[in-house]
Each structure stands twice: as structure tokens, then as C-alpha cells.
N, C-alpha and C positions, 0 to 999 in steps of 0.2 A: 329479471333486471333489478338491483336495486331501486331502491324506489326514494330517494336520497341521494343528493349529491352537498356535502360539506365542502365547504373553500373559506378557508379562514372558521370564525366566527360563523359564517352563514350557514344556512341548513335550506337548501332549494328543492322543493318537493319537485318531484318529478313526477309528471301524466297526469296533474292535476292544471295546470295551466302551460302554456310554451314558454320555456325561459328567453331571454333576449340577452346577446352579448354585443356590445357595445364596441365600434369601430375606433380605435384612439391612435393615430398614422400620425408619429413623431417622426415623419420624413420630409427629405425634400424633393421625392422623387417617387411614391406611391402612384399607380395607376387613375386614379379617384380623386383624393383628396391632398395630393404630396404637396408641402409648401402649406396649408394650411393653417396647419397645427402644429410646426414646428417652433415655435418660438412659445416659452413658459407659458406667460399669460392668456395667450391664445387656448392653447391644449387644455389649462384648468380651467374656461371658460367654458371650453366643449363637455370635459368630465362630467363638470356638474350639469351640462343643458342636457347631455344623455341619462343623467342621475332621474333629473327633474320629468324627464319625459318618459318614464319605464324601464329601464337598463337595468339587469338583475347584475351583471359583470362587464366590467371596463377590461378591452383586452387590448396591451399598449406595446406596439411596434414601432422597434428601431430602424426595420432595414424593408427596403420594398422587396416583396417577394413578386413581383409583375414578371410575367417573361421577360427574358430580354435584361432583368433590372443588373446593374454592376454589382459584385457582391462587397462590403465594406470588412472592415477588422470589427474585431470585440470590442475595443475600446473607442471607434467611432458611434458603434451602436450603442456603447453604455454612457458613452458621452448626451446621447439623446435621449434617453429613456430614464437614467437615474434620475435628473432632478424634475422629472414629472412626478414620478413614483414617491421621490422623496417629500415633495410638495401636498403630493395628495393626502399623501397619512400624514401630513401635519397640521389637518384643516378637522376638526375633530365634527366639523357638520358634514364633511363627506365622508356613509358608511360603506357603501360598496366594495366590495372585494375586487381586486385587480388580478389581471391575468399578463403573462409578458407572451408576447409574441417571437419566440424566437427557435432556432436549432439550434445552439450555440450552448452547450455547457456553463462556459466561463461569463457565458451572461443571466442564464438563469440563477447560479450562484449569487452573483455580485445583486441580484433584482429580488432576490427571496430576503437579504440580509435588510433588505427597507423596506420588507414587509408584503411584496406579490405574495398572494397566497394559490397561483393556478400557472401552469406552464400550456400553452400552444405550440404544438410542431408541427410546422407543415412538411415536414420529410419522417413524420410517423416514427425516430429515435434510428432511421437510417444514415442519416447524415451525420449525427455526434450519440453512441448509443450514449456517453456519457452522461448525455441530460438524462437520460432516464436512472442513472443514480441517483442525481440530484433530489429530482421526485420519490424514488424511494424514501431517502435518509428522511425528507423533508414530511413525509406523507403526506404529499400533496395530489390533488386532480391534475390528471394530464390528458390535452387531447392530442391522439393520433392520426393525422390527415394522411390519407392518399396520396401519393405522388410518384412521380416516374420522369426521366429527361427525355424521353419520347411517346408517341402516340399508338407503337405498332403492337396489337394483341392478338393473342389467338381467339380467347372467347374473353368480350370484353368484364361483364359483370363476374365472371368464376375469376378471371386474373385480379381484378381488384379487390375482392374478398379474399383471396387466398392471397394478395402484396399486406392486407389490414391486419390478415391473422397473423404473420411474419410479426407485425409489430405488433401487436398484443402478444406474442410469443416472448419477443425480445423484452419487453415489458414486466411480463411476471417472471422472469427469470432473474434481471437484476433488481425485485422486490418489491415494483411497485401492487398493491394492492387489487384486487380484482373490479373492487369496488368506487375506485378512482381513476380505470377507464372512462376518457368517452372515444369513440371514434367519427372520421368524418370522411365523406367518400370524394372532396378534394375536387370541388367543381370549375373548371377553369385551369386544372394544373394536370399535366402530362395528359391532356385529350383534346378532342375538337369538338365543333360544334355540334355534329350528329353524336357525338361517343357522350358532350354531357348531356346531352339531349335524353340520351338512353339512360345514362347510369339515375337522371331526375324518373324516369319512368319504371324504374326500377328499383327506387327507394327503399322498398318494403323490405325488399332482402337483405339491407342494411339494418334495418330496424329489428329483424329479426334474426340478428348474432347475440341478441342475448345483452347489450350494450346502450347506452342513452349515444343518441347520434347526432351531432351539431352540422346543419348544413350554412355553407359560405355561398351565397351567390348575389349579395346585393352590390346591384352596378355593373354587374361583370360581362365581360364578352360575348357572353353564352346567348345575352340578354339585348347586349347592342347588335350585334349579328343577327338572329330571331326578326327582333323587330325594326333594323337598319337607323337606329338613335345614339345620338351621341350619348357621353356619359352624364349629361345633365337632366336628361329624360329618359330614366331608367326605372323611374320609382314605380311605376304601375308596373314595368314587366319584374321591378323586382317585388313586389306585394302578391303575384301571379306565381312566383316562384315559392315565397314566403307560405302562402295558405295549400298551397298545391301539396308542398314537404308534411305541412301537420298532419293535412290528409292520410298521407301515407304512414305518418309513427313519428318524427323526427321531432327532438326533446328540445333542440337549444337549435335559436335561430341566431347570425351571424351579421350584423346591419348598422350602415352607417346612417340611416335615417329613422330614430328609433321613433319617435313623434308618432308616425306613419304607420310603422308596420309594428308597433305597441295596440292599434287599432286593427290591424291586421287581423296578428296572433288572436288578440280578444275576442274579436268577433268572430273567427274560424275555429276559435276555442269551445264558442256557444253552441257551434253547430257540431263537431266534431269532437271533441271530449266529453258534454251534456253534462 
């Protein structure tokens, strides 16, 4: 596995500490935190309080990807997300590199031109393969999430390996670099509570595609269900989740309470990296 990951300017060593990417829900209808952060001043207040508290990448979504969520246009989501993006590189004491949240082509385009230096799909370049030129042209980092619109598999952990190799397939074929993989095994999305149960006990095999692996699970379902809490008492089962993943190999964690699991990683780091 490279042992490097560039985004922008930045150069984040990998397997020497857990990278943190930082939750930035420029919605009004996110699972979590929707309505929070959608209005400018808010959302640049959050940027920089995930800057201030450990956040190696700010990853900034327009559209909720929650089950169930309504899907929007391009131009609703770029209406949300450009003048965050655009704000943020205009603040020359915020250096973090941003990442967009989206499937969408014609968003990752319009979001690299003001400066996103990292694309997230949660449809792995099934959904529009076109972003994955984008990332080519641009050479940039893309991560490929797991996903699926149902839950039924034959063998759970071989189907999702072999849906992640699909898009690492489709990946280097329209250019993108081998080295600007990451993959994610998509916690929360097209499985239930016993299937993410297994694919989290099952990390390893992830980790061992040869790829840096970003896990998603803070606040999520998996977590409320588990422990029957709402989403405002998630943070311990998500710090459970958080150290449990390092344990197993997992490069870049995924978290809307960086504060928190900045302490998490660290200390799980102490024990488990050495």
C-alpha cells in the first residue's frame, strides 16, 4: 500500500498515526446533523472548530445520503456547497484540504474549479462513472464506498469485495492512479444491522486489498440500534467503533465529533501502531 496519500498541497503519511476526516453536512436534511450547518457562517464556524480540534480533511456535502433521503439536482447541491468551499480558501488561516461529498460529476467539476482537492463517492463511480474522469484529469484522491439499493447477498463479505473491486476496476481504467485509491466498506448503506455488524468484524479483509481504507460509522444506525440511543448519544458507541476499526488496519476515520475521537485515534494509536 502506498504509504502516502497527497490532496492538494498536503502529504498525510499513512500507518503512522489514523487520519480524521471531518463531517461538514451543508444540508437541511442530513441524518445527524441536517439544518445545522447550512447557512455560511455556521458551516465556517464548524470548519475551522474541526481544524482546531484535529481534522486532517474537511469532507463537505450537499445532498443527504440517509436512506429514505429525496435526491436533489446539481445545481441545488452546488448552490450549497460552493460558497462554503469558496469561503474556505479564502481565509488564508484555514490550511486543510477539502474533500466534496458527492456522486455527481457535474458537481465534482464545478467544486475542484474553487479549489476541493479530494472527491468522496458513496456509490464507488457506479452511479455517474463520469466522476471518475474528473479525478483522473484532475489527479486527485478518490474514495470508493460500498454500496448497493438492497440488502440481499449470497456471501456477505466475498459480494462486497468483489462490488469494491468492480470500482477499483472502473477506476484505473478511466485513469485514475492506483495510488489515489482509498476504499470504504460503506457502513450503514445497502445492509442491516447484523450484515454491518459482520462486515465491522471483518475489517481486516478490507484492509488487506492492498488499499488505505476510510471507515464511516459516527452516529449511525448500526450504533443506535446496538445500543437502542438516540443520535445524540452515540459518541461512546461511536469511539467503540472508531478504535475497534484501527485495531483491525483502517487508515482514515470518518467523524462528526473530531474533539473526541482526535483522542480516540491517539490513544488507540499508542497502543496499536507503537
Amino acid at each position: 500500500m502506498n504509504k502516502e496519500l497527497k490532496i492538494g498541497n498536503t502529504v498525510l503519511f499513512l500507518g503512522t498515526r489514523t487520519l480524521i476526516m471531518g463531517i461538514l453536512n451543508v444540508t437541511p436534511d442530513s441524518f445527524s446533523d441536517g439544518g445545522r450547518f447550512n447557512q455560511l457562517e455556521n458551516a465556517l464556524k464548524q470548519a475551522f472548530k474541526m481544524a482546531n480540534e484535529g481534522a486532517d480533511v474537511i469532507d463537505i456535502g450537499g445532498e443527504s445520503t440517509r436512506p429514505g433521503a429525496e435526491p436533489i439536482t446539481s445545481e441545488e447541491e452546488l448552490n450549497r456547497v460552493i460558497p462554503v468551499i469558496k469561503a474556505l480558501k479564502k481565509e488564508r488561516s484555514f490550511k486543510l484540504p477539502l474533500s466534496i461529498d458527492t456522486y455527481k460529476a457535474e458537481v465534482a467539476k464545478e467544486a475542484l474549479k474553487y479549489g476541493v482537492e479530494m472527491i468522496n463517492d458513496v456509490w464507488g463511480l457506479k452511479a455517474d462513472r463520469e466522476l471518475g474522469r474528473v479525478a483522473a484529469d484532475h489527479k486527485i484522491p478518490i474514495c470508493l464506498m460500498h454500496n448497493r439499493d438492497h440488502t440481499v447477498y449470497r456471501n456477505l463479505i466475498f459480494d462486497i469485495i468483489a462490488e469494491l473491486k468492480e470500482s477499483i476496476e472502473i477506476a484505473l481504467e478511466l485513469g485514475i492512479e492506483n495510488n489515489q485509491i482509498i476504499i470504504d466498506p460503506g457502513i450503514g448503506f445497502g445492509k442491516d444491522l447484523q450484515q454491518n455488524l459482520d462486515v465491522m468484524y471483518h475489517l481486516d479483509q478490507f484492509c488487506n486489498l492492498g488499499y488505505p481504507v476510510l471507515l464511516g460509522t459516527s452516529r449511525k444506525s448500526m450504533i443506535g440500534k446496538a445500543l437502542n440511543l438516540p443520535l445524540e448519544e452515540r459518541i461512546e458507541g461511536t469511539a467503540a467503533t472508531v478504535a475497534y476499526g484501527i485495531s483491525k488496519g483502517v487508515d482514515v476515520v470518518r467523524v462528526h465529533d473530531v474533539l473526541q475521537m482526535r483522542r480516540v485515534t491517539d490513544m488507540t494509536d499508542a497502543m496499536v501502531r507503537r
